[in-house]
Each structure stands twice: as C-alpha cells, then as structure tokens.
LOLUMDO-822650 format. One record per residue (C-alpha): residue in one letter; x, y, z. Coordinates in steps of 0.05 Angstrom, whole numbers, plus 5000, padded with zeros to 4 digits. Each point is the difference from the previous one (the first is absolute). Layout:
N
res, xx, yy, zz
A, X, Y, Z $
...
//
This chain:
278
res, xx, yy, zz
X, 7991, 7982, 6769 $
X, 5017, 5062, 4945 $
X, 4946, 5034, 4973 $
X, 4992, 4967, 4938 $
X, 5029, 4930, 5013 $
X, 4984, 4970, 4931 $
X, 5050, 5053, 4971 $
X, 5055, 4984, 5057 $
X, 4996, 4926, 4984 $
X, 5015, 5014, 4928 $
X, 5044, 5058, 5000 $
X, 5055, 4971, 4975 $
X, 4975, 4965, 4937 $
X, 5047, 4954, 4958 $
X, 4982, 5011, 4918 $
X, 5002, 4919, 5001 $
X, 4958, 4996, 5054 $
X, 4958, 4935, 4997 $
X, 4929, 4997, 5014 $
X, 4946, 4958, 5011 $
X, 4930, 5009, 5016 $
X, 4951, 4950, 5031 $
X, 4922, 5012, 4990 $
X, 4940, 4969, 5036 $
X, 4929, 5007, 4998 $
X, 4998, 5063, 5031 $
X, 5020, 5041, 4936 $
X, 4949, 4963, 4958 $
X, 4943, 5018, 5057 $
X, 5009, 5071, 4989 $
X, 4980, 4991, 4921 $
X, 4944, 4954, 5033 $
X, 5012, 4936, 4995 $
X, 4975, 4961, 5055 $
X, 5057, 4970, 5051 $
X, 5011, 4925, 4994 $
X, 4997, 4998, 5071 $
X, 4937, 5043, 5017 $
X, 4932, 4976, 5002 $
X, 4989, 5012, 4930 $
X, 5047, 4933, 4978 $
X, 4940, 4965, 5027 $
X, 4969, 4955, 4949 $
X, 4932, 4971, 5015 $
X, 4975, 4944, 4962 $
X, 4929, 4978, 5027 $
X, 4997, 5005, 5078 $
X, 5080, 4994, 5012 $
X, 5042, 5062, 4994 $
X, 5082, 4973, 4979 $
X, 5055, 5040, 5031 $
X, 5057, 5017, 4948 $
X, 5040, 4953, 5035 $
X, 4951, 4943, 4985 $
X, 4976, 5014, 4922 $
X, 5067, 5027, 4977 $
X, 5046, 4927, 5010 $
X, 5015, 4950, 4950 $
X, 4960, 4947, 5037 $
X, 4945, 5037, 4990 $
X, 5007, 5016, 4926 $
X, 5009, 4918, 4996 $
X, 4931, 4989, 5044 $
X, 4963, 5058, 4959 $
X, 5040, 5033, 4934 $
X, 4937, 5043, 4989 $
X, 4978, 5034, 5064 $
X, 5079, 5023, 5008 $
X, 4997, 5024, 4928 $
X, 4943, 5035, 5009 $
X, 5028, 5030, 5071 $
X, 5063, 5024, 4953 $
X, 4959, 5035, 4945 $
X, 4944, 5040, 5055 $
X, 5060, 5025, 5024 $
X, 5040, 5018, 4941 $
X, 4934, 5049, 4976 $
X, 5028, 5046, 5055 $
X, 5081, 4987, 4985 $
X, 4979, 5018, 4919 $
X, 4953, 5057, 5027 $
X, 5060, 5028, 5037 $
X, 5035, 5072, 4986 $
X, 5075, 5008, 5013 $
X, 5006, 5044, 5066 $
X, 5052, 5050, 5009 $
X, 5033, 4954, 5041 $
X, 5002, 4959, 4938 $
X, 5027, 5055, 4959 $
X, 5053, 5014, 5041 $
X, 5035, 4935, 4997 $
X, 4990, 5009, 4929 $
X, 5044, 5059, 5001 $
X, 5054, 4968, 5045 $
X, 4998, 4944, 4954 $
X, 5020, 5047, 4941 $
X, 5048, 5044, 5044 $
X, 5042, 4942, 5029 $
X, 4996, 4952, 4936 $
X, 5045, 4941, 5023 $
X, 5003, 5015, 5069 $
X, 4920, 4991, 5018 $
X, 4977, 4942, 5010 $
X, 4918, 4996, 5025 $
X, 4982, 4939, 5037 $
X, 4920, 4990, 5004 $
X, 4948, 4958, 5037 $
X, 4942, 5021, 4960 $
X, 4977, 4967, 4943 $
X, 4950, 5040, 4978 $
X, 5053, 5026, 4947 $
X, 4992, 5077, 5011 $
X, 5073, 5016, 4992 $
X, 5013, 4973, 4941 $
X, 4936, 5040, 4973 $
X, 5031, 5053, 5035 $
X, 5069, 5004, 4963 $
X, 5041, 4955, 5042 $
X, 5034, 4956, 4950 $
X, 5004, 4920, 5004 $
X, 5075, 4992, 4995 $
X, 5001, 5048, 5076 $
X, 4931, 4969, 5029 $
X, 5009, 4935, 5032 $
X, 4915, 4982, 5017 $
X, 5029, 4943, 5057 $
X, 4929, 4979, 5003 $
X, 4981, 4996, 4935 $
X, 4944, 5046, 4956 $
X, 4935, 4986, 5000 $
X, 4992, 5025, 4912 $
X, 5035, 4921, 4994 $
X, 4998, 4935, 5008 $
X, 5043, 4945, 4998 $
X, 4983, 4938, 4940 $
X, 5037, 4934, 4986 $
X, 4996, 4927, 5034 $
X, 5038, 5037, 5060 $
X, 4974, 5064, 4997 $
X, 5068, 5029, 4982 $
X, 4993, 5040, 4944 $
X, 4971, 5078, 5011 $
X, 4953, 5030, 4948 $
X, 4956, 5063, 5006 $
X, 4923, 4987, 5015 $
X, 4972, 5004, 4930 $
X, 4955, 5059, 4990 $
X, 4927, 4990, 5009 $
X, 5003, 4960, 5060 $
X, 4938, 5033, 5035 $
X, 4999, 5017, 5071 $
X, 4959, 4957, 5052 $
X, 4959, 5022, 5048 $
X, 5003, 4996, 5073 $
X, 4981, 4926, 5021 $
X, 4996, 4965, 4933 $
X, 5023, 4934, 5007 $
X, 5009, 4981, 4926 $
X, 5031, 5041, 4945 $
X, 4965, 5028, 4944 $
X, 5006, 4963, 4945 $
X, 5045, 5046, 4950 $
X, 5041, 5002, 5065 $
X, 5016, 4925, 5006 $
X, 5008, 4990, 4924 $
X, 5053, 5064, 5004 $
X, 5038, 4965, 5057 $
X, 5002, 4927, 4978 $
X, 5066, 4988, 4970 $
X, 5001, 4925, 4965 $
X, 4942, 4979, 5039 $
X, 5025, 5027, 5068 $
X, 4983, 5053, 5047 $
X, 5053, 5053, 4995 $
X, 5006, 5022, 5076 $
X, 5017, 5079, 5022 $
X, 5074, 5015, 5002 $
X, 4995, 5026, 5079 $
X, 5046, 4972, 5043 $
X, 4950, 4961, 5054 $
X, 5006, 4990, 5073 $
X, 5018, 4928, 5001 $
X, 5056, 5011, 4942 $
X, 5071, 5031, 5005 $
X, 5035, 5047, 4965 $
X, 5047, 4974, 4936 $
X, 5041, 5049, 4954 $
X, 4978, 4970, 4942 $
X, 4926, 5023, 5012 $
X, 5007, 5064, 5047 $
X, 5078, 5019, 4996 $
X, 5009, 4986, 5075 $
X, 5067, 4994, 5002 $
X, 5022, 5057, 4954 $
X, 4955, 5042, 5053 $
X, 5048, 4979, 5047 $
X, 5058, 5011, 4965 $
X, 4979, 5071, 4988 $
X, 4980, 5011, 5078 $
X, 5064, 4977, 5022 $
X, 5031, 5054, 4956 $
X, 4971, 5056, 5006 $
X, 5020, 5056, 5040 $
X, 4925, 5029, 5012 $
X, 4937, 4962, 5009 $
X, 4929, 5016, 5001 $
X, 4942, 4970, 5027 $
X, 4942, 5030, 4970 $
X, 4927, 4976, 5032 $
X, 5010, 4932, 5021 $
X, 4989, 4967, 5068 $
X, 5057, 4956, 4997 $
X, 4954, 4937, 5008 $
X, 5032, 4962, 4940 $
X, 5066, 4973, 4998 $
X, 5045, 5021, 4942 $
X, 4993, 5070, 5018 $
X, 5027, 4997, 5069 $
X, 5063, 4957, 4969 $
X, 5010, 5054, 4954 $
X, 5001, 5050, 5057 $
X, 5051, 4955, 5046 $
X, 5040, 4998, 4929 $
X, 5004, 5073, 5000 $
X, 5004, 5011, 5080 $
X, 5066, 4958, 4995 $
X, 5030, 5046, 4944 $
X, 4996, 5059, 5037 $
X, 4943, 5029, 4958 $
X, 4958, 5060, 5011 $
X, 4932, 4973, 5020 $
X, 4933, 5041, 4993 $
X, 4937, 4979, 5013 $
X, 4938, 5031, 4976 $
X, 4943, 4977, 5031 $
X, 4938, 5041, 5031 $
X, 4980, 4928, 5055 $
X, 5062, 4979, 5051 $
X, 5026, 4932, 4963 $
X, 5059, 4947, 5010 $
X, 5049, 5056, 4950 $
X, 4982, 5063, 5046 $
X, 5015, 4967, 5054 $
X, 5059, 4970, 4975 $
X, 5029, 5066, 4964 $
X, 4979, 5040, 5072 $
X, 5061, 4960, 5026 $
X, 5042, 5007, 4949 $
X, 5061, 5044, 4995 $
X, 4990, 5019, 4930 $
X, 4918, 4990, 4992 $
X, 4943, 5047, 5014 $
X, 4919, 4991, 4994 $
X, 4971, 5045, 4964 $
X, 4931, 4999, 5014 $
X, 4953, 5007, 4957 $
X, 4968, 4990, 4924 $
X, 5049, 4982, 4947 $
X, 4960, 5049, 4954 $
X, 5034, 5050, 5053 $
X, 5064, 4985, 5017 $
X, 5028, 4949, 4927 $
X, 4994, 5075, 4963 $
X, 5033, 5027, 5052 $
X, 5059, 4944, 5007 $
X, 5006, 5005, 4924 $
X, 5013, 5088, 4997 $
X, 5042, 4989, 5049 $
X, 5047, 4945, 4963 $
X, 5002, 5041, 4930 $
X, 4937, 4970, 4968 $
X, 4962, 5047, 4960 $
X, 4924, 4985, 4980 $
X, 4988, 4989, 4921 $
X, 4973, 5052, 4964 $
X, 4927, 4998, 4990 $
X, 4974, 4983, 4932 $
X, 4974, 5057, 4965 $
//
C-alpha cells in the first residue's frame, strides 16, 4: 500500500466528480450525543427498562403515545444541547466546495448538520429528525415541533401538560417524525429513493461513523460498489463498510474519528474552511 493511500485513491480527480457522504451515529457521539444503540437508549419506566428497539415502533406509539413522546423529547435535550464537531464542519465545507456534486446522506436525526451549515436541498435525514413531527389523519404532513415543547425527564410516563397541548393537532397526538423499527423507508417522508439514486452515481462514497446495522445505507453502498466508485470508510470500531471496503479494489478504512480524518478528506479534495467571523 503507498504511503499515503487516501491521496493515491484520489489522485486523479475529475472537476465533476460526484460525491456522497453517509453519516451514522458515530459523528454525533463525538459532539456527545448518546448512541442509539448504547446503553444510554435505555428508557426505564417503573421497574422495566425498554430497549430502543421496543419504545421506538409504531405499535408502541399506538399502545402508549405518551411514554414514546416523552422517550423522543429526554433525548432531543442532548441533540438541541449539541455543538457541531469539526467533523461536522468539514462536510460543511465540502458541501460549499462541490455545490451540485455533494450529496450527504445521514442516519442521525438529531439534526446537527443542518445546524451545522449543511443545507436541506443536499441533506437527505433517511430516518427522519427528531425537531418534527408528522400531523394529519395519516400522519403525512411534516411540521417543526412548536417552540416551547419542554423536555421530559428520564422515566416520565406522561407528558407535561404544555407538552401535550403543543403536540395535539385537531384533537390528535402528533407522533415524532423518526423513522421506527417496525416501519420502512418511503421517499415521500425520508427521500429513500433519491439516496439511492445519488449512491448509484457517484464516483466516491463515504461512510462516516456508522455500523452498517440499518438497511438503506448498505444499498447505497452496493449502489456505489457497482459504479465503480471510490469507497472510504471512516470509522474508528471494525464494521460491515470496513470490512467491505478492506476487499475492495478501490476502497480503504481509514480508521479513526471523523473529527480527524473528514478535515483531512476535505484539504485534500480543494475544500477550504470559512473564514471565521470577526
């Protein structure tokens, strides 16, 4: 392998270059937000602790609207509390750099990108964000959370009161627009199959701190696999993309933080930071 293998793979960059980015939890963990995943998704509610799995499905919401609200907003005190990361920042400035040709694919929902600098029209949130929710008889329509919906604390079982009168729409329970894990994806609600369309044109990919556990991601990454694309993963834990882009003619792990290496990837592609405000 060549000394610096991250500037072999790209040494010959076309201007019109398309690429996409894919982000999991692990980028959000390094501003502090606890991992879905890790013991901290736990929600106890009397003597039972709820995995993720359990509390965050539609047929729970239907069996008990409240306790998954409240679930939602204990969790979204550490999403709001959240500062943008340089890993953050740098797909900021590839954002500006590449314009048309980025695309940014995430898993989190705790919205940091967008705070970021990442625009909406480039960020397709596949599993939804948790500053939403979703009104109407079908839940179909997507409006922020107003403001003033207060947080809940770890356990509650009932919302607040100002919380449930800010998130009944026409006499129903708005419920969180998060894509659960008895639901599927549709491009009407997470843009599922434009994140496809984008993987399966781009000619680099990057995984940035996710696991590969879900299932839209790895798609997108068989998308890009089968056009030939340059495939990175960055990634500090062994997962289903380093292993998959160790065996790859055209893909390389780097391992480590994405505060470490996304500034690096984006130097090395032309992005420059922005200036600092005086």
């Amino acid at each position: 392998m060549p000394s610096n293998p991250l500037k072999s793979l790209l040494s010959v960059r076309d201007p019109n270059l398309r690429c996409v980015f894919v982000t999991g939890a692990g980028i959000s963990a390094e501003s502090g937000i606890p991992t879905f995943r890790g013991p901290e998704g736990y929600w106890t509610v009397g003597s039972r602790n709820y995995t993720p799995a359990e509390i965050g499905t539609w047929a729970h919401f239907q069996r008990a609207p409240e306790q998954v609200w409240c679930w939602y907003l204990f969790r979204r005190r550490a999403c709001n509390a959240a500062q943008p990361n340089p890993g953050h920042l740098a797909l900021v400035d590839l954002e500006r750099h590449l314009q048309g040709q980025f695309t940014l694919i995430t898993q989190n929902v705790d919205g940091v990108h967008l705070r970021a600098g990442n625009s909406r029209a480039r960020t397709l949130e596949v599993h939804g964000n948790g500053d939403h929710m979703r009104v109407g008889r079908g839940y179909e329509r997507i409006v922020p959370i107003p403001e003033g919906v207060p947080y809940c604390e770890r356990g509650d079982e009932e919302l607040p009161g100002p919380a449930r009168s800010r998130l009944t729409v026409d006499g129903q329970l708005a419920r969180p627009h998060i894509l659960w894990f008895d639901e599927y994806y549709e491009e009407r609600l997470h843009r599922s199959t434009t994140a496809l369309k984008h993987a399966a044109q781009t000619g680099l990919f990057v995984t940035v701190g996710s696991s590969g556990s879900t299932n839209l991601p790895l798609q997108a990454a068989a998308e890009a696999a089968r056009n030939g694309a340059v495939m990175i993963d960055i990634n500090p834990n062994d997962n289903a993309f380093s292993r998959f882009v160790q065996g790859y003619e055209r893909g390389l792990w780097l391992q480590g933080s994405a505060s470490l290496w996304l500034p690096k990837l984006a130097e090395l592609l032309g992005a420059q930071p922005a200036p600092e405000a005086d």
